[in-house]
C-alpha positions as CSV (number, residue, x, y, z in Angstrom):
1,X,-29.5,-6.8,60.2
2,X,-28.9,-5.4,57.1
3,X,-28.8,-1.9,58.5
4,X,-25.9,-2.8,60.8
5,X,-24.0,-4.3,57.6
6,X,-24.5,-1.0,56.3
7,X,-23.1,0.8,59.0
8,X,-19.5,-1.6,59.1
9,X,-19.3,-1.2,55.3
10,X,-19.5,2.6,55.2
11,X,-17.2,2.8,58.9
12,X,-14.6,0.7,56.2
13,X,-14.8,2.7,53.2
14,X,-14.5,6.2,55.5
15,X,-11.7,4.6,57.2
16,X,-9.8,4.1,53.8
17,X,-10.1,7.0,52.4
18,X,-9.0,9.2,55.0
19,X,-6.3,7.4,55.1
20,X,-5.6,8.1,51.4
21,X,-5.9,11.7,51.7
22,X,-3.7,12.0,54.8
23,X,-0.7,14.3,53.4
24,X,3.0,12.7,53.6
25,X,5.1,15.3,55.7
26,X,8.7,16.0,53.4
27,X,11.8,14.5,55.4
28,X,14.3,15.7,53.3
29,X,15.5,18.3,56.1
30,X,14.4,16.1,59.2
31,X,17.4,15.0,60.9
32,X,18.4,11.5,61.1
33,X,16.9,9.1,63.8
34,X,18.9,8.1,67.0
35,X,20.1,4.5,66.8
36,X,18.7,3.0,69.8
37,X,21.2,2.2,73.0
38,X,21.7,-1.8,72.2
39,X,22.4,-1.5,68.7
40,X,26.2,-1.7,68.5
41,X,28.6,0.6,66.4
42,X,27.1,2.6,63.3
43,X,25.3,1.3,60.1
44,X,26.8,1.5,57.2
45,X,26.5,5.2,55.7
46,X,25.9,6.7,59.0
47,X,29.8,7.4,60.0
48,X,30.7,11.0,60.7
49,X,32.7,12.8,57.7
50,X,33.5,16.1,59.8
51,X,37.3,14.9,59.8
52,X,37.6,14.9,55.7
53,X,38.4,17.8,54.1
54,X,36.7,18.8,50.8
55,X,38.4,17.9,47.8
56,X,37.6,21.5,46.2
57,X,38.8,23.7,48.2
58,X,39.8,27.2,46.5
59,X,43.8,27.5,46.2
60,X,43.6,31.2,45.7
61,X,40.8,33.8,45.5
62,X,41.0,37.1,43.1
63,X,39.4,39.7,45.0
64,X,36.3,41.6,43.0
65,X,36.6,45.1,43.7
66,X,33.3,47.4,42.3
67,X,34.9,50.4,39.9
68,X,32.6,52.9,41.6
69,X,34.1,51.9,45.1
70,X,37.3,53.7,43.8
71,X,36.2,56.3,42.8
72,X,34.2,58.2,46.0
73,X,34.6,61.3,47.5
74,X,37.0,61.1,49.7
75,X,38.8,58.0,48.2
76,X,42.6,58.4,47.6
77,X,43.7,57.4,44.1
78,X,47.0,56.6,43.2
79,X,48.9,58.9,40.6
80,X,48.5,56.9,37.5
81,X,50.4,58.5,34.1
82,X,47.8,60.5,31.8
83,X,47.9,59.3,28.4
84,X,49.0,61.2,25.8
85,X,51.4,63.2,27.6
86,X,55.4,63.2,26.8
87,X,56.2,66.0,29.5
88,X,56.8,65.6,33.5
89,X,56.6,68.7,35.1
90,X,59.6,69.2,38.1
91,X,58.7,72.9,39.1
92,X,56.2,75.1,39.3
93,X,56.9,78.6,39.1
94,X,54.0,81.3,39.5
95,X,55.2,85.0,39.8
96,X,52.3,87.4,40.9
97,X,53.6,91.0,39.5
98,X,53.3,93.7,42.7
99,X,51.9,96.1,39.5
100,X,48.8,94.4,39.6
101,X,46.6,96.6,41.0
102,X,44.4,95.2,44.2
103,X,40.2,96.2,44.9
104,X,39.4,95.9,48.4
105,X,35.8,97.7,47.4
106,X,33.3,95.9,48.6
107,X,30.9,96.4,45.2
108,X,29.5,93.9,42.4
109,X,32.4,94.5,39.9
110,X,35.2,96.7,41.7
111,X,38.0,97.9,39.6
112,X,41.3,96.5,39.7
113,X,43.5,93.4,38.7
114,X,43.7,91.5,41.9
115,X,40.3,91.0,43.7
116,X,40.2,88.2,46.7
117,X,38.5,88.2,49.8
118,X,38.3,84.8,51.1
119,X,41.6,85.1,53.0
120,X,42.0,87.7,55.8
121,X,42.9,91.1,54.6
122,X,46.5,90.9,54.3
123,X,49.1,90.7,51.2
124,X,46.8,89.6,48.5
125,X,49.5,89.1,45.7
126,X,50.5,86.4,48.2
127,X,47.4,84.9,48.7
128,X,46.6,84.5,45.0
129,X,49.8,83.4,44.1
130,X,49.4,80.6,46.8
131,X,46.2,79.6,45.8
132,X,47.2,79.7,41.6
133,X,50.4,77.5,42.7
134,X,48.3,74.6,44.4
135,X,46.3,74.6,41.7
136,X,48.5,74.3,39.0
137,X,50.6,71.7,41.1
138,X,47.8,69.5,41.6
139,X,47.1,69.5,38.0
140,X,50.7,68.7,36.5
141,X,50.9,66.1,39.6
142,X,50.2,63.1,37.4
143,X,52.2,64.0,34.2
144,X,55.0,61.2,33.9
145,X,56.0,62.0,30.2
146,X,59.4,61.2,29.4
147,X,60.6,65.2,29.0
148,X,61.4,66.8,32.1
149,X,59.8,70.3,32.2
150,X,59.8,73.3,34.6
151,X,56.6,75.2,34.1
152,X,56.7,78.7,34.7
153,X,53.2,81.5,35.1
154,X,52.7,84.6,35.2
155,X,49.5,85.5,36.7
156,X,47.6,88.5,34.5
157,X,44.2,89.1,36.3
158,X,42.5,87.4,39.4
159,X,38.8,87.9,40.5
160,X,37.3,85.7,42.4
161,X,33.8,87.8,44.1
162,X,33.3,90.9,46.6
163,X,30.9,89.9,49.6
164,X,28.3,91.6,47.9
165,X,28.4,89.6,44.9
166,X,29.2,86.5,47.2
167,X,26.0,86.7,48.9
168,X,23.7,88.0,46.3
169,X,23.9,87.5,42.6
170,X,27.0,85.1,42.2
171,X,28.8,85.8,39.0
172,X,32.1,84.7,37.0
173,X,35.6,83.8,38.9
174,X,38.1,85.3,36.0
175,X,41.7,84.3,35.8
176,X,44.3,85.2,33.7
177,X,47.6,84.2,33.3
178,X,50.5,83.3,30.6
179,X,52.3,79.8,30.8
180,X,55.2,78.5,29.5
181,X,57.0,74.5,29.7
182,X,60.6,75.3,29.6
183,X,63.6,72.4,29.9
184,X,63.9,71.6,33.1
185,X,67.7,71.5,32.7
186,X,68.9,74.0,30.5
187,X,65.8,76.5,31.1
188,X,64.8,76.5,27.0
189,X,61.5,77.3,26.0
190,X,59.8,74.1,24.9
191,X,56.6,75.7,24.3
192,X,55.0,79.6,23.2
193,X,54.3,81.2,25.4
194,X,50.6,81.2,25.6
195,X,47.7,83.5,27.6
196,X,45.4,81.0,29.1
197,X,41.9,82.4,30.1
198,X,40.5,79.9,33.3
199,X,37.0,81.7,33.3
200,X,34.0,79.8,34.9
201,X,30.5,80.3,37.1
202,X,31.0,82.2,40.7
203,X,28.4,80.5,43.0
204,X,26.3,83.7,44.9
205,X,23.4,84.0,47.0
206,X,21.4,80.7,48.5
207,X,23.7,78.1,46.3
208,X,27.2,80.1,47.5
209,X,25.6,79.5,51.0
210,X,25.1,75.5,50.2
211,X,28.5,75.3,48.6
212,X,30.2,76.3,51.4
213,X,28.5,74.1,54.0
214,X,29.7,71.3,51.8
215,X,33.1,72.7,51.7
216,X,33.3,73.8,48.3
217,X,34.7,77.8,48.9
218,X,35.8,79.9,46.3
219,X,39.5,78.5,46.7
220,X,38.2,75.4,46.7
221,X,36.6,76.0,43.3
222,X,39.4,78.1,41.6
223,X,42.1,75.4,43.2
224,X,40.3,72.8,41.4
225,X,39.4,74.9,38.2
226,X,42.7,75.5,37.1
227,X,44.2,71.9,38.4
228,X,41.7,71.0,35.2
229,X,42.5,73.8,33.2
230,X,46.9,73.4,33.1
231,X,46.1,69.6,32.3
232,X,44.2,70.1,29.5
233,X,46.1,72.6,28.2
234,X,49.4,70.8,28.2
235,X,47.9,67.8,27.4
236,X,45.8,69.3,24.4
237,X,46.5,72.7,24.0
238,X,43.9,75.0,22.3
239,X,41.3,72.2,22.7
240,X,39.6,74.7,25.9
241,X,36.6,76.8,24.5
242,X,37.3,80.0,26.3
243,X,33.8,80.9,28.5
244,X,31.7,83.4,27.2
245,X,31.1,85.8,29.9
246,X,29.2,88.7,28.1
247,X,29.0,91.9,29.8
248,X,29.7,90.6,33.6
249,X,32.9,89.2,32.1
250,X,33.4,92.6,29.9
251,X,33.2,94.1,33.4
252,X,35.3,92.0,35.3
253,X,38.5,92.4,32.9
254,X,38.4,96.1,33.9
């Protein structure tokens, strides 16, 4: 007898505490319970709110716009006024003398004052003076001072590099030419004028070969170069430290 009593008391006490350690499921994201089909109309709290429209909806958003998103290859940016400037340039006038003297030698450093080999063989004092006035108009493009200007060049010395170079050692693109802001009225000097040297690195061998599968050519290059160069030198003239070429420039001025 007692051993039965035993038995019911310890069924009880299992009984209770497995009921205590039974775990309480969350609800919070459950979805309500269906009323049952005789209950009539909704309880209080349950009435759908889908009709009412939030009392905090935005009256305007203010577009967030990342600062590197406008500035990516490829991107157009709109002409914005460089600081410091009080000239506009109208004109750009580039004059390629037919007394410079053109190399069509296909050598390291050939002789001569015009040497470009980019273009098809053809009228070369043409050429450059093409590629020198795209430049220069790309780089006066965003001047918005409040003196209008014509700017007038004369082009002094233009070697870009011979296929030989091109494909081997690479070398130095050196440009030479005078520049002068005149009124763009009257046609009075406004400035000296001044001998601007627009000397910098010639891409050759395996890194030339790169370049130009990513579109960056030798006109490319000079286009851009001297876009940089006429800005800074209107902008802040004198502030350019003129590239040290050694002998390959030495050469190259030849």
């Amino acid at each position: 007898m007692m051993n039965l009593r035993a038995m019911i008391l310890t069924a009880a006490l299992g009984g209770s505490l497995s009921a205590c350690a039974a775990v309480d499921i969350p609800s919070r994201n459950a979805p309500y319970e269906s009323l049952p089909a005789y209950v009539e109309g909704v309880a209080e709290g349950y009435q759908e709110i889908d009709h009412l429209a939030p009392e905090f909806q935005p009256q305007a958003v203010t577009p967030v716009v990342a600062v590197g998103a406008l500035t990516q290859p490829g991107t157009a940016v709109q002409k914005s006024p460089l600081l410091g400037s009080g000239v506009s340039v109208s004109k750009v006038n580039v004059r390629v003398p037919r007394t410079l003297k053109v190399s069509e030698a296909n050598r390291y450093l050939p002789q001569g004052d015009i040497v470009w080999r980019e273009d098809p063989v053809g009228d070369r004092h043409a050429q450059v003076q093409a590629i020198v006035q795209a430049g220069l108009e790309r780089g006066v493009h965003a001047l918005e001072g409040p003196v209008a200007t014509e700017l007038d060049v004369e082009v002094l010395r233009f070697h870009a590099l011979t296929q030989k170079a091109r494909y081997t050692t690479g070398g130095v693109h050196a440009i030479a030419f005078t520049m002068v802001l005149r009124d763009a009225e009257t046609g009075e000097a406004l400035t000296p004028v001044r001998q601007i040297e627009a000397n910098f690195t010639a891409y050759g061998g395996r890194r030339a070969l790169v370049a130009i599968a990513e579109g960056q050519t030798q006109k490319v290059r000079i286009t851009q170069e001297l876009a940089k160069v006429i800005q800074q030198e209107i902008l802040r003239p004198g502030s350019r430290t003129p590239r040290r070429g050694g002998l390959i420039l030495a050469l190259n001025k030849l």
